[in-house]
C-alpha positions as a Markdown table, in Angstrom:
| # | Residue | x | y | z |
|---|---|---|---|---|
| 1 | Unk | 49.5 | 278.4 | -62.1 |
| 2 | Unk | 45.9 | 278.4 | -61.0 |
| 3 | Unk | 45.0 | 276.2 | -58.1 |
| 4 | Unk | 42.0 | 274.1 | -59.0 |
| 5 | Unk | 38.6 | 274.5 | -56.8 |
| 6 | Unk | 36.8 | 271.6 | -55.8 |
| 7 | Unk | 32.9 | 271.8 | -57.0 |
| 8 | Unk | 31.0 | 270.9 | -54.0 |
| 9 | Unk | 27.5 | 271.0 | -55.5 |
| 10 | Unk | 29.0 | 268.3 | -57.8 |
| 11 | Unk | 30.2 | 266.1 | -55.6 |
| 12 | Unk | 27.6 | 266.1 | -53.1 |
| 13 | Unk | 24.6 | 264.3 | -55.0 |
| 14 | Unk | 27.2 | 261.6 | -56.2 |
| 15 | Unk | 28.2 | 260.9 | -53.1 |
| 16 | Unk | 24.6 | 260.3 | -51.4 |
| 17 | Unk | 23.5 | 258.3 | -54.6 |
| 18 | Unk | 26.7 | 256.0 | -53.8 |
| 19 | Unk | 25.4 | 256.1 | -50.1 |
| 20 | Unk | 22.2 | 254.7 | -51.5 |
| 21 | Unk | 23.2 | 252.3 | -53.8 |
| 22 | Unk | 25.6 | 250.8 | -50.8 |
| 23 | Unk | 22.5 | 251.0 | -48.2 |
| 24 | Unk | 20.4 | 249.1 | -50.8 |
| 25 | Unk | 23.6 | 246.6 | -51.8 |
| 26 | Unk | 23.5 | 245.6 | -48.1 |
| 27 | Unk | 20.6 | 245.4 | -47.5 |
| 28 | Unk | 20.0 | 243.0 | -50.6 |
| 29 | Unk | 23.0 | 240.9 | -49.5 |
| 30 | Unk | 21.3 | 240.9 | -45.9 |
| 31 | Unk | 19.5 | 237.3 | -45.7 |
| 32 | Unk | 16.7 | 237.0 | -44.0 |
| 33 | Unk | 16.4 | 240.1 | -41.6 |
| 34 | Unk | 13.6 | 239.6 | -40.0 |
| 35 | Unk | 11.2 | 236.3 | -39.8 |
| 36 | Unk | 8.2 | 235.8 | -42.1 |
| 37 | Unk | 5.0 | 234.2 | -41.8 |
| 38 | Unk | 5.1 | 230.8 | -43.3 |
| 39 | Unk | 1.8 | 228.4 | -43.5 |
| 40 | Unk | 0.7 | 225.0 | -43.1 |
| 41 | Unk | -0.6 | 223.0 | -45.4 |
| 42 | Unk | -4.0 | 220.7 | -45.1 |
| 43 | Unk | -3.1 | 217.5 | -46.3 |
| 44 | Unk | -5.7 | 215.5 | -47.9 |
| 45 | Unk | -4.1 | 212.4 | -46.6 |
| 46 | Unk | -1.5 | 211.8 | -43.7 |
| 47 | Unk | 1.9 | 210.9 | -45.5 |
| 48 | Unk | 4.0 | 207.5 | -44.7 |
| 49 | Unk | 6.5 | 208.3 | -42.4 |
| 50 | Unk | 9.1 | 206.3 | -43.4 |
| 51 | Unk | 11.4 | 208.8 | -44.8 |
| 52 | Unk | 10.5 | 208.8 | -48.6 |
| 53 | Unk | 9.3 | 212.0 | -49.9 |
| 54 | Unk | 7.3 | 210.9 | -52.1 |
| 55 | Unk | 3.8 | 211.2 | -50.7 |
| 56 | Unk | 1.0 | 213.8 | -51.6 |
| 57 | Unk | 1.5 | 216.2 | -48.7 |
| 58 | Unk | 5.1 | 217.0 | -50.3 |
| 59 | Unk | 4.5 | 217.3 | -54.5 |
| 60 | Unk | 4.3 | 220.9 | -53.7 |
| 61 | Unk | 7.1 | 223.4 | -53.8 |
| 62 | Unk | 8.9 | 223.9 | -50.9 |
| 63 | Unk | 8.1 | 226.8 | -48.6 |
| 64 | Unk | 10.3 | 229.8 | -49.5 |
| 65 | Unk | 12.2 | 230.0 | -47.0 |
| 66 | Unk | 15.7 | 232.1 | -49.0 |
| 67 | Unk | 19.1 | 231.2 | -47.2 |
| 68 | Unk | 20.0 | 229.3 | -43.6 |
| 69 | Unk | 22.4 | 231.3 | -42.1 |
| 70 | Unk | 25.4 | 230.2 | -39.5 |
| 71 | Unk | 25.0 | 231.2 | -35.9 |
| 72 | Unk | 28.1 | 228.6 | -34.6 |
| 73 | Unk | 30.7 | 228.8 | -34.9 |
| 74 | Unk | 30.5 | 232.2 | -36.5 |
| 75 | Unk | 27.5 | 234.1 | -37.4 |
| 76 | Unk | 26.3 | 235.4 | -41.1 |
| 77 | Unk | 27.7 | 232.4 | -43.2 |
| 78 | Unk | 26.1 | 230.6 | -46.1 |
| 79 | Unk | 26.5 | 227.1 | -46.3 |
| 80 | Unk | 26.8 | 225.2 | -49.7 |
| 81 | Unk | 24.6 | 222.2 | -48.2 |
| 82 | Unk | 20.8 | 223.3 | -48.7 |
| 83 | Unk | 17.2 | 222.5 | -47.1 |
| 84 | Unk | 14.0 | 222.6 | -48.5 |
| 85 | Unk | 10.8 | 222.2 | -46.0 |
| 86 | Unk | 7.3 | 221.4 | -46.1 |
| 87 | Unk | 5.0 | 221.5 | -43.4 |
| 88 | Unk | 1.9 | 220.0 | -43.3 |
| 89 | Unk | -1.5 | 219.2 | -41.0 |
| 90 | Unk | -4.8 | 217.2 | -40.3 |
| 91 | Unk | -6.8 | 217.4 | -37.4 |
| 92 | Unk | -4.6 | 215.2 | -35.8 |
| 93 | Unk | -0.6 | 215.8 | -36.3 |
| 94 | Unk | 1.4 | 218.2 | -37.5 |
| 95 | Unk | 4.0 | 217.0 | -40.3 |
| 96 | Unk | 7.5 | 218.2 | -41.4 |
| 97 | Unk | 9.5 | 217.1 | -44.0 |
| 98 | Unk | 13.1 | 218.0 | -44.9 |
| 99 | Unk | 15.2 | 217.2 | -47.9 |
| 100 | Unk | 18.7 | 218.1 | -46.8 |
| 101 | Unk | 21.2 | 218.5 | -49.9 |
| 102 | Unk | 24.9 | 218.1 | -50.0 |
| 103 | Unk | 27.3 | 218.8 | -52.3 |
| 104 | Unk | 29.5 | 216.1 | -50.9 |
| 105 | Unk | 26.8 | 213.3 | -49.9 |
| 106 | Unk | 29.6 | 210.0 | -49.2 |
| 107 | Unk | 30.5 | 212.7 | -46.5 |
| 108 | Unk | 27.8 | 213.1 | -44.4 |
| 109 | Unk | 28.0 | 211.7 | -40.6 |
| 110 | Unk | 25.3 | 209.9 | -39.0 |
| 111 | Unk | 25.1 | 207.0 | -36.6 |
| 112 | Unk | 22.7 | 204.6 | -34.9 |
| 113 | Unk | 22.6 | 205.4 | -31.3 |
| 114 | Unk | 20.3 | 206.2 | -28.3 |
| 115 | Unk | 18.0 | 209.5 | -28.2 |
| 116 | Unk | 19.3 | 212.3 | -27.1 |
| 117 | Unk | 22.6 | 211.6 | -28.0 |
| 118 | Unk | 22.9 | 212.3 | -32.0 |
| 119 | Unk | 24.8 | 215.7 | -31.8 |
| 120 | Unk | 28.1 | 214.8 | -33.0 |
| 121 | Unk | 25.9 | 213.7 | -36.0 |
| 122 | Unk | 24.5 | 215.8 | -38.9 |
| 123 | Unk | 21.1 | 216.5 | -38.3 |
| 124 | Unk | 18.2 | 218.7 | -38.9 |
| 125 | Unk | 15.6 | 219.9 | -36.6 |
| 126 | Unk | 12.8 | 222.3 | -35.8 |
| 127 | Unk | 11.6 | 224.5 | -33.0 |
| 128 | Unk | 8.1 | 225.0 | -32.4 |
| 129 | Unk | 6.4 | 227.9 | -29.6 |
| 130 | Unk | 3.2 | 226.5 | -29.6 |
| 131 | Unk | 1.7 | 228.4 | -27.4 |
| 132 | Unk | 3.2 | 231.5 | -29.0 |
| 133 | Unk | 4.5 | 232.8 | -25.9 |
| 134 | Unk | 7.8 | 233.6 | -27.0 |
| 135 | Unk | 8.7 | 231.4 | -23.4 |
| 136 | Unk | 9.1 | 228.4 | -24.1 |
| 137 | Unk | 9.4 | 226.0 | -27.2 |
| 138 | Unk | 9.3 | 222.4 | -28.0 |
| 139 | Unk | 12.6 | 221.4 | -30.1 |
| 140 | Unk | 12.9 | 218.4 | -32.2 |
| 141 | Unk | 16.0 | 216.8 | -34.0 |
| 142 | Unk | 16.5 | 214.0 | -36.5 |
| 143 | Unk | 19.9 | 213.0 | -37.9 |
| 144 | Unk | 20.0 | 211.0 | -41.0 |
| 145 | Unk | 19.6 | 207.3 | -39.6 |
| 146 | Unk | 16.8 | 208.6 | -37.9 |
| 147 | Unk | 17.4 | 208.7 | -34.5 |
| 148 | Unk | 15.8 | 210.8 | -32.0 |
| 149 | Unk | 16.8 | 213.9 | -29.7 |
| 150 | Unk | 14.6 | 216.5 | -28.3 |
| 151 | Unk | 14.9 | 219.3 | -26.0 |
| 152 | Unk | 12.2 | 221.3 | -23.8 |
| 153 | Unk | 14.0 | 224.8 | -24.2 |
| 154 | Unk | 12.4 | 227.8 | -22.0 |
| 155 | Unk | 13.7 | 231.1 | -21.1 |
| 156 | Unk | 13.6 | 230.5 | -17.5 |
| 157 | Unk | 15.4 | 226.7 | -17.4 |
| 158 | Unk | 17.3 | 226.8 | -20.6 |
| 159 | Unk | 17.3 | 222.8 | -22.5 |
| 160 | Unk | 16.4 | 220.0 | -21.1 |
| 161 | Unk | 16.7 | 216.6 | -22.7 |
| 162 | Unk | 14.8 | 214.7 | -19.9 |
| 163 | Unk | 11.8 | 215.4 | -21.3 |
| 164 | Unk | 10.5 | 212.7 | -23.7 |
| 165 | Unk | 7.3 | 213.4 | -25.3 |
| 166 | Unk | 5.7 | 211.5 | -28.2 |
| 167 | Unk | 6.0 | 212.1 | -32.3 |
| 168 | Unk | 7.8 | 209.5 | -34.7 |
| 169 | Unk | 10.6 | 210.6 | -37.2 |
| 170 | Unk | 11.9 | 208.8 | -39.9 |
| 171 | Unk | 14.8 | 209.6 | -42.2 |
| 172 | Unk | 16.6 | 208.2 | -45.5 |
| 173 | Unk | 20.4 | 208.6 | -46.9 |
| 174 | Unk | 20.1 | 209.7 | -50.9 |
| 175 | Unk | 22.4 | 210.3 | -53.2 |
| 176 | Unk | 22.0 | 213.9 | -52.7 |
| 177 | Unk | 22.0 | 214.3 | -49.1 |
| 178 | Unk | 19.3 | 212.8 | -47.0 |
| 179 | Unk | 15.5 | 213.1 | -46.2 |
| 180 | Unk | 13.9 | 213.1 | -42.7 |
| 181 | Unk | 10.1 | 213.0 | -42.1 |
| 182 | Unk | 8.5 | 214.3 | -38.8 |
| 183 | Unk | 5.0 | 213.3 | -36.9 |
| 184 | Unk | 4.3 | 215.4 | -34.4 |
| 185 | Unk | 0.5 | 214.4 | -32.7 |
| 186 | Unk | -1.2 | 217.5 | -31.5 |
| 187 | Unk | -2.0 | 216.1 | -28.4 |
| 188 | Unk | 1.4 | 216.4 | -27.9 |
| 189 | Unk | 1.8 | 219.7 | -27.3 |
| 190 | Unk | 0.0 | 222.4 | -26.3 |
| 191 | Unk | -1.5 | 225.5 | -28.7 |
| 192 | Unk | -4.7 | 227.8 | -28.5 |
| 193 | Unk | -6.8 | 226.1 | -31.0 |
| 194 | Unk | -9.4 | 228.2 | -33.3 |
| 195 | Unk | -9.7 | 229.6 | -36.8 |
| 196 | Unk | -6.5 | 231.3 | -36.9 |
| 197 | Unk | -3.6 | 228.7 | -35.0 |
| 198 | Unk | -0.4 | 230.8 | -34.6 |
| 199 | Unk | 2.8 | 228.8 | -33.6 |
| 200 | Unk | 6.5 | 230.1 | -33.4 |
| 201 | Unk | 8.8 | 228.1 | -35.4 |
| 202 | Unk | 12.5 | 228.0 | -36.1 |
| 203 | Unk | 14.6 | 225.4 | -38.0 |
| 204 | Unk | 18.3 | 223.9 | -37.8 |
| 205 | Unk | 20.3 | 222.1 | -39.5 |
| 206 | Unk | 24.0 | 220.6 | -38.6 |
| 207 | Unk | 26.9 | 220.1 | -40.7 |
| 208 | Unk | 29.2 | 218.0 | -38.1 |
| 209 | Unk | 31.9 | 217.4 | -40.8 |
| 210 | Unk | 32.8 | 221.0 | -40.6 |
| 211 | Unk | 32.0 | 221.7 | -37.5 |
| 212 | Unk | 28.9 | 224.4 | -38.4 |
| 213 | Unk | 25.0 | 225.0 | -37.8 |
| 214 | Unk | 22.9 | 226.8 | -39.4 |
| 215 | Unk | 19.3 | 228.7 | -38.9 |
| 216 | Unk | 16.6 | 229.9 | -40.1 |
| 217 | Unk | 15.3 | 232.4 | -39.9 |
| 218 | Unk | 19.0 | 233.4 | -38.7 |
| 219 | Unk | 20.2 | 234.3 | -35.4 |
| 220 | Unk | 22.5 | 237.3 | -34.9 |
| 221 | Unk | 24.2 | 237.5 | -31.5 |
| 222 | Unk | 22.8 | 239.0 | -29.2 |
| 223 | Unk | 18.9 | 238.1 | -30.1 |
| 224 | Unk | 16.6 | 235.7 | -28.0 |
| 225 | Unk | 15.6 | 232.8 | -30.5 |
| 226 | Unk | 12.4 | 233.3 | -28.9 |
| 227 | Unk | 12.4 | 237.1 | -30.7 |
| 228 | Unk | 13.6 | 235.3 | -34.1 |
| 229 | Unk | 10.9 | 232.9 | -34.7 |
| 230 | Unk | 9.2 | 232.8 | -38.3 |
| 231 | Unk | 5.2 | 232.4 | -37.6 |
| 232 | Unk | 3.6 | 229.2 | -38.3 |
| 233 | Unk | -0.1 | 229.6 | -39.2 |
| 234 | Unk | -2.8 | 226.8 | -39.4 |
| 235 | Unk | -6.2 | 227.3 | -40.2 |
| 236 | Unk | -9.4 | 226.2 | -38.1 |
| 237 | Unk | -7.5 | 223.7 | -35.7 |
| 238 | Unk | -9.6 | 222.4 | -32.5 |
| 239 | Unk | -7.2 | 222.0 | -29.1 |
| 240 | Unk | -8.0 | 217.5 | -29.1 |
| 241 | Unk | -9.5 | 216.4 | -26.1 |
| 242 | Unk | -6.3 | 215.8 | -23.4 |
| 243 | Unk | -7.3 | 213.1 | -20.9 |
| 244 | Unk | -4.4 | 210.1 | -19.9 |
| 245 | Unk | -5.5 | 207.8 | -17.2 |
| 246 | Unk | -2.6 | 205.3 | -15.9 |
| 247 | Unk | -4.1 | 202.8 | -13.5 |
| 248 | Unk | -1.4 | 200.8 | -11.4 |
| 249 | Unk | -2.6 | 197.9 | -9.7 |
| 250 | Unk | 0.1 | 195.5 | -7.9 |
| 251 | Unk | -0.2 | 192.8 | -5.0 |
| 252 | Unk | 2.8 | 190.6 | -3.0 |
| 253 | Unk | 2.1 | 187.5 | -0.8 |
| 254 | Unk | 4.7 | 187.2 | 2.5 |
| 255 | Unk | 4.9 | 183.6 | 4.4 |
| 256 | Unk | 7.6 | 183.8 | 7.0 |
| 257 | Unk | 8.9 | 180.0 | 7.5 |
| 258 | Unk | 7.3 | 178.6 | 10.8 |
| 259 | Unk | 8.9 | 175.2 | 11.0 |
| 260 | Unk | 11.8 | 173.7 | 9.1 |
| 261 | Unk | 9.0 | 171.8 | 6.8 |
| 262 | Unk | 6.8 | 174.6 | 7.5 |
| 263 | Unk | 5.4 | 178.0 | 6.4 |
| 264 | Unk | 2.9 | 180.4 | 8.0 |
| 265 | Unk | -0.2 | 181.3 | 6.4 |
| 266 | Unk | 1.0 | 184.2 | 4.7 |
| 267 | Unk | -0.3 | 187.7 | 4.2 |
| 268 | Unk | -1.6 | 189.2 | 1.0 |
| 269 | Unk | -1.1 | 192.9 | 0.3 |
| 270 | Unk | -2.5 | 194.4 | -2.6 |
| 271 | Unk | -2.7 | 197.8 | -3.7 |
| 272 | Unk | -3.7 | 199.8 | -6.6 |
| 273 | Unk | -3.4 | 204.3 | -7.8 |
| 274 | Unk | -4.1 | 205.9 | -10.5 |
| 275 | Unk | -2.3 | 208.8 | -12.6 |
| 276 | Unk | -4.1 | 211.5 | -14.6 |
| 277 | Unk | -3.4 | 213.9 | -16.6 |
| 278 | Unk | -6.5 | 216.6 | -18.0 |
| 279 | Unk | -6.1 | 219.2 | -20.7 |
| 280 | Unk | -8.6 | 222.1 | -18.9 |
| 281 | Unk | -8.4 | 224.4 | -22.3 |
| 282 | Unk | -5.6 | 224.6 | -24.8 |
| 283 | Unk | -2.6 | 225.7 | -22.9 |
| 284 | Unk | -3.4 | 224.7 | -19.2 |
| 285 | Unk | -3.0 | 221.4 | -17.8 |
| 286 | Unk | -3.7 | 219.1 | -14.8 |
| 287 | Unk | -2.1 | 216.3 | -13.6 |
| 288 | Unk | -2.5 | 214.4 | -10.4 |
| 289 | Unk | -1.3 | 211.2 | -9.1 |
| 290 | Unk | -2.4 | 209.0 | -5.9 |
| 291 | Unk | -0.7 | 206.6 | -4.9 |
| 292 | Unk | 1.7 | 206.3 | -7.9 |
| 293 | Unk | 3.7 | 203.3 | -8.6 |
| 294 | Unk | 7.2 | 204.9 | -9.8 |
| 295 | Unk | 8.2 | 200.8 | -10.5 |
| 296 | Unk | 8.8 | 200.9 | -13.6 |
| 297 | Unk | 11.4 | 204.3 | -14.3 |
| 298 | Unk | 14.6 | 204.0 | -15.3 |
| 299 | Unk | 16.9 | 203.3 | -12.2 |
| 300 | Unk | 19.4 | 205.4 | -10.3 |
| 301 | Unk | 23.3 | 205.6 | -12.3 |
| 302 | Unk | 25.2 | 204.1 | -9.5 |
| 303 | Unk | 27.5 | 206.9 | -7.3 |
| 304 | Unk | 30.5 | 207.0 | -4.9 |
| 305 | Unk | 29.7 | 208.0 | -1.5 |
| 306 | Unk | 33.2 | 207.6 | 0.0 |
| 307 | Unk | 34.6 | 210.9 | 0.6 |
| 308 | Unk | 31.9 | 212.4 | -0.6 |
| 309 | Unk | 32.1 | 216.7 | 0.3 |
| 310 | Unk | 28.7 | 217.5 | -0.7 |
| 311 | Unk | 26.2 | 214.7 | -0.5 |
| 312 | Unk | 25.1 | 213.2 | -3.9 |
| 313 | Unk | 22.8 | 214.3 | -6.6 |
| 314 | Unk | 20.2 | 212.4 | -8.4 |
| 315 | Unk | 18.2 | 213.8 | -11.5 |
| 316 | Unk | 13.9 | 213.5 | -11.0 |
| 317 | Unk | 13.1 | 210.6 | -13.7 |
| 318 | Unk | 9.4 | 210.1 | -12.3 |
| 319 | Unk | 7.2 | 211.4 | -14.9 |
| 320 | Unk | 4.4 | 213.0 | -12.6 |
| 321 | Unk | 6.7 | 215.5 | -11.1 |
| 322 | Unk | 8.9 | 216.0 | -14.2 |
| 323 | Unk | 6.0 | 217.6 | -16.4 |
| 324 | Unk | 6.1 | 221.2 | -16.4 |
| 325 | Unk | 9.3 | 221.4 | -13.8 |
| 326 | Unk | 11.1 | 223.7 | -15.9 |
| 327 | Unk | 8.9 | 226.5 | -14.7 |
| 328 | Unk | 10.7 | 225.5 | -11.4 |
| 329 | Unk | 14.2 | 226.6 | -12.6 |
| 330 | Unk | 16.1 | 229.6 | -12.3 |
| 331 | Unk | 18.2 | 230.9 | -14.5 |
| 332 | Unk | 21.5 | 229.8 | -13.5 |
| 333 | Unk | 21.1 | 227.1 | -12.2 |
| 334 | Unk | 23.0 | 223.9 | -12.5 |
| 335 | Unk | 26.5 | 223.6 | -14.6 |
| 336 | Unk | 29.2 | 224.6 | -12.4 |
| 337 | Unk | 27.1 | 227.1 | -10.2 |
| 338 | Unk | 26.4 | 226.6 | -6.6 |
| 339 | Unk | 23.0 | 225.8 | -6.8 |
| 340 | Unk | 22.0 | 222.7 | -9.0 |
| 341 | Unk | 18.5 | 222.8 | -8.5 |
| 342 | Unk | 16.0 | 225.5 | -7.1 |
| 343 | Unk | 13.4 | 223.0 | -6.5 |
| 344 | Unk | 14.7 | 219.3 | -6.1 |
| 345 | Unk | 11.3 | 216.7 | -5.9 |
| 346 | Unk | 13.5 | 213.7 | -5.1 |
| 347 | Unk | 12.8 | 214.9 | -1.6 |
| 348 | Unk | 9.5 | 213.9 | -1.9 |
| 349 | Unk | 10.2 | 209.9 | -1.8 |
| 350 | Unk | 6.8 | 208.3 | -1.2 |
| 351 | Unk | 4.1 | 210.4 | -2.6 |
| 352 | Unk | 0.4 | 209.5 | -1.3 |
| 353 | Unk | -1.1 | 212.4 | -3.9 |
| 354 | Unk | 0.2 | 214.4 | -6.0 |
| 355 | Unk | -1.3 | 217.5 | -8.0 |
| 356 | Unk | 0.1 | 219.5 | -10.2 |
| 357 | Unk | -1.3 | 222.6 | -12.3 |
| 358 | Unk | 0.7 | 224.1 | -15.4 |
| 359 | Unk | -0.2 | 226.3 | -17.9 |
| 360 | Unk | -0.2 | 230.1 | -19.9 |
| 361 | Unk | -3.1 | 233.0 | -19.5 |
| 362 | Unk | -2.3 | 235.5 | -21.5 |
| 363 | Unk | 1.5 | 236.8 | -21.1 |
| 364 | Unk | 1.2 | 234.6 | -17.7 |
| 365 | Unk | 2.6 | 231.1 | -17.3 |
| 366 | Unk | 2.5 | 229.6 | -13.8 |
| 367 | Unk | 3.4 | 226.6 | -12.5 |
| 368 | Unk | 2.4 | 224.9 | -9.1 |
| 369 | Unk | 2.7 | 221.3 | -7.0 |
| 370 | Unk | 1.0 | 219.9 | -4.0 |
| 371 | Unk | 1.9 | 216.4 | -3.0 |
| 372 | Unk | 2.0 | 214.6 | 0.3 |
| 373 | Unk | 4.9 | 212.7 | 0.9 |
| 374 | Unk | 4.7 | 209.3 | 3.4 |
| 375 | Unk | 8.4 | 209.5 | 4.4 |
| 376 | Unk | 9.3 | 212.5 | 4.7 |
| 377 | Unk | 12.1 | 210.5 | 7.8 |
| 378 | Unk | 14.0 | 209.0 | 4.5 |
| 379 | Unk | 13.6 | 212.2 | 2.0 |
| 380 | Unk | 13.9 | 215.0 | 4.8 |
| 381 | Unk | 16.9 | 216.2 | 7.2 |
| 382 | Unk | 14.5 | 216.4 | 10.0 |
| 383 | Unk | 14.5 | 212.6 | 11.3 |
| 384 | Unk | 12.1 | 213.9 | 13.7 |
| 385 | Unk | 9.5 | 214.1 | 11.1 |
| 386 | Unk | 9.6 | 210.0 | 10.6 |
| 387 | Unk | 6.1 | 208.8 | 10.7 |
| 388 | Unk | 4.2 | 211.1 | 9.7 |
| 389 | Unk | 3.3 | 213.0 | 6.4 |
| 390 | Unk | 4.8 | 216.1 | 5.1 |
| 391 | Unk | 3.2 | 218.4 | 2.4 |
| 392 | Unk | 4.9 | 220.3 | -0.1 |
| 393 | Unk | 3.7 | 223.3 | -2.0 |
| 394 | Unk | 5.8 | 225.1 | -4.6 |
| 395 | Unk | 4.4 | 227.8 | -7.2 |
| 396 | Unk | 5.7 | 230.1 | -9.8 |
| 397 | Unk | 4.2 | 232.7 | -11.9 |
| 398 | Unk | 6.3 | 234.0 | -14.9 |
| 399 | Unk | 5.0 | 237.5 | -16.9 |
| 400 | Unk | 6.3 | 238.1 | -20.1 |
| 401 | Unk | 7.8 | 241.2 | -21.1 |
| 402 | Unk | 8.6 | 242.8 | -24.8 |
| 403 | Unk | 11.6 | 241.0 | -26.9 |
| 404 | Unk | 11.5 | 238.1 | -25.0 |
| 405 | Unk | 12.2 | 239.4 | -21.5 |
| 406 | Unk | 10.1 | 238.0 | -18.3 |
């Protein structure tokens, strides 16, 4: 018999038209593969935050956003529970609002607890480069009783929940999921204000029943979030005047006993300092301090000294010097390395001033801190230097490179 030939010329075009039906297949199927430009709506009046949807600012559609993708445990899944999002603005807060569906609502885990400590919870959040500096971001997180975490993520320090800063959240159970509702004031944060406002933003949402979280736009492995985020525009925002004064004024009377029936005349000691922060333009900042009064921040968790190999560790709680330290870090730091800190301010114990200048120009952000400290015997390993005042200066400068790299 004859042995049939193959017809090359035949084959060849229906194999390149398969080639480009499967590129096309895929790339359909593909969600969301790279970020979009999203934008902000003006509302004509600031909605209720009390976890309702049901105010003006959200009787639009929801923005189209297309599918939230997995990135933990396992990236490129769909989850059946959706979100829709609105975001909103006035010329004094920015406003999120998220309707978080489930097909299994009794389900859903939530509790009432402290901030910053929802995440075995469900919740839902968003991450916001304000500045647009693909550098640093300010992350907010909600779960369905409404409690409170956030997180001041940058490339240099990683997250840091130690930072508190101020916006209100409320959030609702439904009989289709939940509903959370975010205030964030503008004063808050720091953004280039003018006719064009362009802010990074990303937005998460947590399944804890089966154990999954989910972004968008998505992250594949390997990507800096930073690279990933969607861009936020609002139109013809002004950077709001940034000024905080904290005046601190206290005063103690001392009477030694003189006599069994009687006391000395006593000595009166007041004293008084004042704390100031300064928004110079829209992304640098000023802050000083003299003679602070640190009474009032949270106290010390108690820690065993007996047998101690390396001497103990406290985290910085004192507002002043905790704004803007996470240009201090480095990455690697902390964890189980062998450096916890690179710059450690509880070894400044009694400040006299303080100043401290934060802030982004241009692919630039910088960092610096001058303060005096009155005890340097009690914060310093040199006991020689008791009695007198020891100055500290630390500064960083940071230059941004392509794809998130600095």
């Amino acid at each position: 018999g004859r042995v049939p030939i193959l017809d090359m010329s035949d084959m060849l075009p229906r194999f390149l038209a398969l080639l480009l039906l499967a590129a096309i297949a895929a790339t359909a199927a593909e969600p969301d593969a790279e970020p979009r430009d999203i934008a902000a709506t003006l509302a004509s009046s600031p909605p209720v935050i009390d976890g309702v949807l049901d105010d003006e600012a959200w009787r639009s559609a929801p923005l189209p956003l297309g599918a939230w993708i997995t990135y933990n445990p396992l990236f490129g899944e769909q989850m059946a529970q959706t979100s829709q999002v609105w975001v909103a603005y006035d010329r004094q807060y920015l406003y999120f609002a998220f309707r978080c569906l489930d097909p299994e609502p009794e389900k859903i885990k939530t509790a009432v607890s402290r901030r910053d400590t929802q995440w075995n919870d469900d919740w839902v959040g968003v991450s916001l480069d304000s500045i647009g500096s693909r550098q640093s971001a300010y992350d907010m997180f909600v779960n369905p009783s409404g409690v409170q975490g956030d997180i001041l993520t940058s490339r240099t320090a990683g997250e840091s929940s130690a930072v508190d800063w101020v916006w209100d959240s409320a959030a609702r159970r439904t009989e289709r999921g939940y509903d959370v509702e975010i205030r964030l004031p503008l004063k808050s944060i720091r953004f280039p204000g003018g006719a064009d406002v362009k802010m990074g933003i990303l937005l998460w949402r947590r399944v804890s029943r089966l154990g999954m979280s989910a972004s968008w736009p998505s992250l594949p492995p390997g990507k800096s979030r930073f690279t990933r985020c969607a861009s936020l525009t609002l139109h013809d925002l002004d950077q709001p005047l940034r000024l905080e004064l904290i005046p601190n004024v206290t005063s103690s009377w001392n009477q030694e006993r003189a006599a069994p029936n009687q006391w000395s005349s006593g000595n009166f000691s007041p004293d008084a300092g004042l704390t100031m922060k300064y928004g110079i333009n829209s992304s640098i900042t000023l802050d000083g301090t003299f003679r602070p009064d640190f009474s009032q921040v949270e106290s010390d968790t108690y820690q065993v000294e007996v047998n101690q190999r390396y001497p103990v560790f406290y985290s910085e709680k004192r507002p002043f010097f905790m704004e803007g330290m996470g240009m201090f870090e480095l990455a690697g730091a902390g964890g189980d390395s062998n450096m916890r800190t690179a710059v450690h301010t509880r070894r400044i114990v009694d400040p006299l001033f303080g100043a401290k200048l934060t802030g982004a120009a241009g692919k630039f952000n910088f960092a610096t801190l001058s303060a005096s400290d009155q005890a340097p015997g009690r914060g310093d390993v040199d006991a020689s230097l008791a009695g007198k005042d020891k100055v500290f200066n630390v500064g960083r400068a940071i230059y941004s490179l392509n794809e998130g790299s600095y």
